[in-house]
C-alpha positions as CSV (number, residue, x, y, z in Angstrom):
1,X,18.1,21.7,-6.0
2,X,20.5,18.6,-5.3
3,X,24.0,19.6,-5.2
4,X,26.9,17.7,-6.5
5,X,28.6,17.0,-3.5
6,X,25.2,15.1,-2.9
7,X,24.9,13.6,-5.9
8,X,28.3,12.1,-5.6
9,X,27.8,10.7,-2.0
10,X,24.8,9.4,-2.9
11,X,26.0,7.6,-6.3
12,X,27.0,4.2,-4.9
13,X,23.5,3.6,-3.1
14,X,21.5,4.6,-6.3
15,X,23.9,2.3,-8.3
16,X,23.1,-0.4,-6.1
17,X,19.5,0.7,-6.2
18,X,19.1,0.3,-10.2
19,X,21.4,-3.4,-10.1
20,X,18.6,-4.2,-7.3
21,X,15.8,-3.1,-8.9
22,X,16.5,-4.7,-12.1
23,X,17.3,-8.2,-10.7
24,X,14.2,-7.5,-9.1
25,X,12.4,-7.1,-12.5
26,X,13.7,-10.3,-13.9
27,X,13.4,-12.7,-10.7
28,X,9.5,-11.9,-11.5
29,X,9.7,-13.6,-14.9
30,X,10.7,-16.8,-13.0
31,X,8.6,-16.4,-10.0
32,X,4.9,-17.2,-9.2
33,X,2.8,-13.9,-10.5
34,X,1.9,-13.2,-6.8
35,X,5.3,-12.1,-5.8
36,X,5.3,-8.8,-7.5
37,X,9.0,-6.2,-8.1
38,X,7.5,-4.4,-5.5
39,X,7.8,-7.3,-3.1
40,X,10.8,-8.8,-4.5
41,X,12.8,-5.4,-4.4
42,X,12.4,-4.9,-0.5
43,X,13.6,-8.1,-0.2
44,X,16.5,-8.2,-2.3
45,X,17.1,-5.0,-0.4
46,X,16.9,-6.0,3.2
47,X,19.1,-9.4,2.0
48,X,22.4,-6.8,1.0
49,X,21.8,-4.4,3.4
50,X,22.5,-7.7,6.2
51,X,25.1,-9.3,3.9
52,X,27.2,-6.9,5.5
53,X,27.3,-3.4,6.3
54,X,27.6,-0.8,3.5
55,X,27.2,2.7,4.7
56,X,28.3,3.8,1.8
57,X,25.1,2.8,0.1
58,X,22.9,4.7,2.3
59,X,22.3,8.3,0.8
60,X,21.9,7.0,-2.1
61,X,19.2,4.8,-0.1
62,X,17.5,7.7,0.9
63,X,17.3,9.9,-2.2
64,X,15.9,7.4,-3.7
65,X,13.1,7.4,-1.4
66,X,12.6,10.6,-1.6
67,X,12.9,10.9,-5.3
68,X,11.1,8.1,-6.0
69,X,8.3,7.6,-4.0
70,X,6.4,10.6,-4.6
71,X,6.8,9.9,-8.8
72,X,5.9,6.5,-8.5
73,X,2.3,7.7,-6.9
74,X,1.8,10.6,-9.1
75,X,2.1,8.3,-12.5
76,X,-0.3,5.5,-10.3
77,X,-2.8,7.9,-11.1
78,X,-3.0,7.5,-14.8
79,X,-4.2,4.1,-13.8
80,X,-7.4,5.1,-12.2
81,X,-10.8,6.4,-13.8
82,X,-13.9,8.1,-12.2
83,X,-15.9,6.0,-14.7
84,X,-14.5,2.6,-13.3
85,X,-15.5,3.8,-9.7
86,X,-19.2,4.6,-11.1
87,X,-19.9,1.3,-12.5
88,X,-18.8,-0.2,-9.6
89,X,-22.4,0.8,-7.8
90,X,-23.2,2.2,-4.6
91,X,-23.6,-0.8,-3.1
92,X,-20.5,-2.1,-3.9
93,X,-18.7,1.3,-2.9
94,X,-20.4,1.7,0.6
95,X,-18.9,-2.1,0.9
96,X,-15.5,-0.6,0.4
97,X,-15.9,2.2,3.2
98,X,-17.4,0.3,5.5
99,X,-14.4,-2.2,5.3
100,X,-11.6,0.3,5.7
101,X,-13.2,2.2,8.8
102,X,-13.7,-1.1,9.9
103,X,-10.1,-2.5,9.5
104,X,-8.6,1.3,10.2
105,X,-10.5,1.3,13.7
106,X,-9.8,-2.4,14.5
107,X,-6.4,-2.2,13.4
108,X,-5.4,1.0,15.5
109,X,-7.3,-0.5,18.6
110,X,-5.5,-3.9,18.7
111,X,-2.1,-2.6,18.5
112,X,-2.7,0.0,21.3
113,X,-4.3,-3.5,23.5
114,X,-1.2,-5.3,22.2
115,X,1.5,-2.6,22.4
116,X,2.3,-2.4,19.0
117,X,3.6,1.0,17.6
118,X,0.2,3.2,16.2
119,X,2.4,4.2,12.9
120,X,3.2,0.6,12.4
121,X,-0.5,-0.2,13.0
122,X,-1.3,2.2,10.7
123,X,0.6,1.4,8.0
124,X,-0.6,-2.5,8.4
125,X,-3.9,-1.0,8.6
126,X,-3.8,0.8,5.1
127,X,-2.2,-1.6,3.6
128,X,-5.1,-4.4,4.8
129,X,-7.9,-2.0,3.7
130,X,-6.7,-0.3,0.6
131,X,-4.2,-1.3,-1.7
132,X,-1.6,-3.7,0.0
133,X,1.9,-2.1,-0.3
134,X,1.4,0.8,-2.7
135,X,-0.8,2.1,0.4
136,X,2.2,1.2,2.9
137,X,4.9,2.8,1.1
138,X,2.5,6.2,0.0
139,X,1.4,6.6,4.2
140,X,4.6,6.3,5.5
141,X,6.4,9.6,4.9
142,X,3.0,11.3,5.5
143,X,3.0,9.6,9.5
144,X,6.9,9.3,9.6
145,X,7.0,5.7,9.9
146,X,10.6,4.5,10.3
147,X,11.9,1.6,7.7
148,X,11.5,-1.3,10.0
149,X,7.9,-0.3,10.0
150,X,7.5,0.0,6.4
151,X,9.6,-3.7,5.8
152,X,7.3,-5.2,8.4
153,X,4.0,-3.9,6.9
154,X,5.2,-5.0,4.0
155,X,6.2,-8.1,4.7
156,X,3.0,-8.9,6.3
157,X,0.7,-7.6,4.1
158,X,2.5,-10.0,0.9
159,X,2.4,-12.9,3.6
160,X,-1.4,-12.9,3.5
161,X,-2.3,-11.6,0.5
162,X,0.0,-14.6,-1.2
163,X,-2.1,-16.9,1.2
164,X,-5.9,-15.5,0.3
165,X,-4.4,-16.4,-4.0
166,X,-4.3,-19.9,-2.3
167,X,-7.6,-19.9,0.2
168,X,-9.9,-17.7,-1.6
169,X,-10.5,-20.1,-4.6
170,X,-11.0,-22.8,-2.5
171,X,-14.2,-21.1,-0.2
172,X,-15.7,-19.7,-3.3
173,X,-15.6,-22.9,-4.8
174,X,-16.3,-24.6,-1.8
175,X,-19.5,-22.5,-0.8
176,X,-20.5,-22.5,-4.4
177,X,-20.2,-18.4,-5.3
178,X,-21.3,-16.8,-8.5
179,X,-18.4,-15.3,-10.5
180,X,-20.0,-11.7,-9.5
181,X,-19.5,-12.3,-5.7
182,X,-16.1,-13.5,-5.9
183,X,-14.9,-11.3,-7.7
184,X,-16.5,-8.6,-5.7
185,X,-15.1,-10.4,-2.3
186,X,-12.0,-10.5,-4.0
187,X,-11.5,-7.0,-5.0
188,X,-12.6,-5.9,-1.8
189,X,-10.5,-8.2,0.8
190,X,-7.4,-9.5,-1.0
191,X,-4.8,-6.8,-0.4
192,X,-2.3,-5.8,-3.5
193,X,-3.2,-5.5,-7.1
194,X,-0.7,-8.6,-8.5
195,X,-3.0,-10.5,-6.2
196,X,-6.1,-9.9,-6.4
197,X,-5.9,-10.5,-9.9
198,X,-4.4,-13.6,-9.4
199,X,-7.1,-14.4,-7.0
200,X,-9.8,-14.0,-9.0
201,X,-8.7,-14.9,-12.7
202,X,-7.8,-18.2,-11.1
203,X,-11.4,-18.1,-10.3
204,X,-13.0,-17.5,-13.4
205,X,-12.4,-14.8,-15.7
206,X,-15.3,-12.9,-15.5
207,X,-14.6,-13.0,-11.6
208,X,-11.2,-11.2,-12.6
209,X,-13.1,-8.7,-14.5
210,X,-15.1,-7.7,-11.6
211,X,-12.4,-7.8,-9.1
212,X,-9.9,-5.8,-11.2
213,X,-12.5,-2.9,-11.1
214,X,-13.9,-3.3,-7.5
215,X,-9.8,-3.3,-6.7
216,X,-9.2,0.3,-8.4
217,X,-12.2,1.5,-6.7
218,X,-10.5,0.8,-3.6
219,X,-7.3,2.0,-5.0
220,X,-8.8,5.4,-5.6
221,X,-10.3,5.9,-1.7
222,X,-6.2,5.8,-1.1
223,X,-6.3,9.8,-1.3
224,X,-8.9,10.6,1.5
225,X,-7.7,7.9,3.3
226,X,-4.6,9.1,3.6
227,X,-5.4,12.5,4.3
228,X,-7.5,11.4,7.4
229,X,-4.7,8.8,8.8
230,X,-2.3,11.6,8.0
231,X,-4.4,14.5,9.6
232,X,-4.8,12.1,12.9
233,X,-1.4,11.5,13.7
234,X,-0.4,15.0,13.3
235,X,-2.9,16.5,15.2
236,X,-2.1,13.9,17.9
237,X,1.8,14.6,17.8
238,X,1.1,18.2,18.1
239,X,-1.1,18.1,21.1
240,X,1.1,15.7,22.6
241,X,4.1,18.3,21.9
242,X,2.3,21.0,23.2
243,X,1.4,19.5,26.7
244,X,-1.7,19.7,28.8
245,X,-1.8,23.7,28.3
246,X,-4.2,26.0,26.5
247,X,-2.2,25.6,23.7
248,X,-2.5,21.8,23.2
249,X,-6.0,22.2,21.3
250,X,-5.2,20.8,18.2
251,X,-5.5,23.2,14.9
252,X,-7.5,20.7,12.5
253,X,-6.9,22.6,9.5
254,X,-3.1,23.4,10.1
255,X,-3.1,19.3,10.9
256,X,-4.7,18.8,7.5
257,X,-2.3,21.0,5.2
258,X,0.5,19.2,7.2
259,X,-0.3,16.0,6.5
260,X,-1.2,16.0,2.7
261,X,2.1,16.0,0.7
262,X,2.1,17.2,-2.8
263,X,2.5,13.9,-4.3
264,X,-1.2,13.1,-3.5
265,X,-2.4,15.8,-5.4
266,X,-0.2,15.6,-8.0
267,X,-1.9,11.4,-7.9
268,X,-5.5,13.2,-7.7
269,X,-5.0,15.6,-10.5
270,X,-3.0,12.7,-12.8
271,X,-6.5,10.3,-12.2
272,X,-9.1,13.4,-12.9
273,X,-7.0,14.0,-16.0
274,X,-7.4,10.2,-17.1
275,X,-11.1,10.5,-15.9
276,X,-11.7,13.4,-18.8
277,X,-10.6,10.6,-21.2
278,X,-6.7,13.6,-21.8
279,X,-4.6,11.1,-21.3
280,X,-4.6,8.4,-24.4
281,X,-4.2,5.0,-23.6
282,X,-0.5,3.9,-24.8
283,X,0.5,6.7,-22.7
284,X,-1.4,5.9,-19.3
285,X,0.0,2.3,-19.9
286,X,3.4,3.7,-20.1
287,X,3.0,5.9,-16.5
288,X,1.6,2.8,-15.2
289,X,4.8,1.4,-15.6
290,X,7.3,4.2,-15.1
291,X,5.2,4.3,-11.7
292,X,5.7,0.5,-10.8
293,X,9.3,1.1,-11.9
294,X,9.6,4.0,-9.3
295,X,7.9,2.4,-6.3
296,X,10.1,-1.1,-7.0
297,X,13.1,1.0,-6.3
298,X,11.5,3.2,-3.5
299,X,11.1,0.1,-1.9
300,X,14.6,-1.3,-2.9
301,X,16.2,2.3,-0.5
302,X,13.9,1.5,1.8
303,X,15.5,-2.6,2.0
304,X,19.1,-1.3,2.0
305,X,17.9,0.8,5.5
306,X,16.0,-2.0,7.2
307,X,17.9,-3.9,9.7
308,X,17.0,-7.2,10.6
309,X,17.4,-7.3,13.9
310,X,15.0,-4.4,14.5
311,X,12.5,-6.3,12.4
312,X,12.9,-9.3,15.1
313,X,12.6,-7.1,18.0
314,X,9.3,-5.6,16.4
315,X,7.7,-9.4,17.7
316,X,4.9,-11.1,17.1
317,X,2.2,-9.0,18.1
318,X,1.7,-7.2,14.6
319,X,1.8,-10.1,12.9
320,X,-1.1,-11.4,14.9
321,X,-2.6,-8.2,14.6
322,X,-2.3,-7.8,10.5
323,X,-3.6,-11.3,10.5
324,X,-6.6,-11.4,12.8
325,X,-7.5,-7.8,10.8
326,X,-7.3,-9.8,7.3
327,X,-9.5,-12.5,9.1
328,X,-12.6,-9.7,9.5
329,X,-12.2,-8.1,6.6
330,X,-13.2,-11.6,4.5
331,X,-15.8,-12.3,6.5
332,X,-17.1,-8.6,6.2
333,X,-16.9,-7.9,2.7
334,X,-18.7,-10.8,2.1
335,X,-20.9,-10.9,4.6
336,X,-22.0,-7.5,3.0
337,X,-21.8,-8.5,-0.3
338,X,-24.2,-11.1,0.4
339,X,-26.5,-8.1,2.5
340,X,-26.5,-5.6,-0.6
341,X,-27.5,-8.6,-3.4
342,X,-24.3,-9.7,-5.3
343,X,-25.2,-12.8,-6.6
């Protein structure tokens, strides 16, 4: 239970979260459909946060992070449905899990060659492979990734997904791809929801219909992904806190129970409810949107705590690393897509 006292303190930051969030909202109307409130939000965050400082603003920051965040997911589930996931096909689905080992493994190894921090790696990594910054901002608290990390992953992951709206079109058209296979390639390998649909409707539109439901396949595979990521970093900070000793053998399942917050099954037991066909439609569309609501300002607290200067002396390495990562998985998916007979 929040006390008063911490309601009060923290009532200028949530104020400034709401204004945020709302400008947010309406900048979109005006704005090219690739930059989402999601995106828009940490932005508009990170600008009045480096305006000038406002500690005064940063409870409120924080609650609503913690608030926030774990509603936001929860309601994302109403969006997803095991029935979308079946028609996608086995092919199409062993495509999706090959690509996110794939990017996972590449991504962790190139920022341990390159020095980049493994949580910051990790969050770049999830966000490549799964669901752009819905998987950032739902990994985070799970591997304690600090803000700068979060900002940076965010920001990297809207800097190539806004490109792939731009390059994607012109390969498919270029090599001459059926509507099937780029909307398969596009589901698979552009990185947030906002643009994958942008991606591919500008394509055709039966090439949006097919990358809309390959996209929420790979939206659902957030949950075990997640709980692996999660289980891995625990297990690793615990034998690293326990020493070289006896007891530094990592305890898998106390790793495991650590590192799956409530919030993903509250996510897994809002999309078997949708599954079962319980939740109507008018209200899954309104939790859709009471979830994108929640994560825009999620995202706004976690803008007012990001310093720009400890985004500069993050570097360039990540950035080199979340692109050469968004390179492979293109020219994976569709090399496999080509392998398992999308036409």
């Amino acid at each position: 239970m929040i006390g008063r006292d911490t309601l009060r303190a923290a009532a200028p930051g949530l104020l400034a979260v709401v204004i945020l969030t709302t400008v947010a909202y309406v900048s979109t109307l005006v704005l090219p459909s690739v930059f989402g409130a999601v995106t828009v939000g940490l932005f508009l965050g990170i600008l009045v946060a480096n305006l000038r400082p406002m500690p005064a603003v940063d409870a409120g920051a924080r609650l609503a992070r913690a608030w926030f965040l774990p509603l936001g997911i929860v309601l994302l589930g109403a969006r997803l449905s095991l029935g979308d996931v079946l028609s996608t096909g086995l092919g199409a689905i062993t495509v999706l899990v090959i690509d996110i080992v794939l990017v996972l493994t590449a991504t962790l190894a190139l920022g341990r060659i390159l020095g980049t921090s493994s949580r910051l790696a990790a969050l770049i990594g999830v966000g490549t492979a799964i669901c752009g910054n819905t998987a950032i901002v739902a990994t985070a608290p799970v591997i304690k990734a600090e803000e700068r990390d979060v900002s940076f992953a965010v920001a990297t992951i809207t800097l190539f997904g806004t490109a792939a709206v731009i390059v994607f079109p012109l390969i498919g058209h270029a090599l001459g791809m059926s509507d099937a296979l780029f909307g398969h390639w596009a589901g698979a390998a552009v990185n947030d929801t906002s643009q994958v649909t942008a991606t591919a409707f500008a394509y055709s539109v039966p090439a949006g219909e097919t990358a809309t439901i390959v996209k929420l396949t790979r939206n659902t595979l957030m949950v075990p992904v997640i709980f692996m990521v999660g289980t891995w970093f625990t297990t690793r900070d615990a034998a690293a806190a326990a020493g070289d000793g006896p007891s530094a053998r990592p305890d898998l399942l106390a790793s495991a129970r650590k590192a799956v917050p409530p919030f993903l099954f509250g996510f897994l037991a809002m999309a078997l409810l949708n599954s079962a066909g319980l939740i109507p439609a008018d209200i899954a569309d309104v939790f859709v949107s009471l979830s994108q609501l929640f994560i825009v300002m999620a995202l706004v607290g976690v803008g007012l705590s990001t310093k720009v200067a400890s985004l500069r002396a993050i570097g360039l390495a990540p950035f080199l690393m979340g692109l050469a990562v968004a390179v492979m998985l293109a020219i994976v998916s569709l090399g496999l897509f080509v392998l398992v007979g999308v036409d």
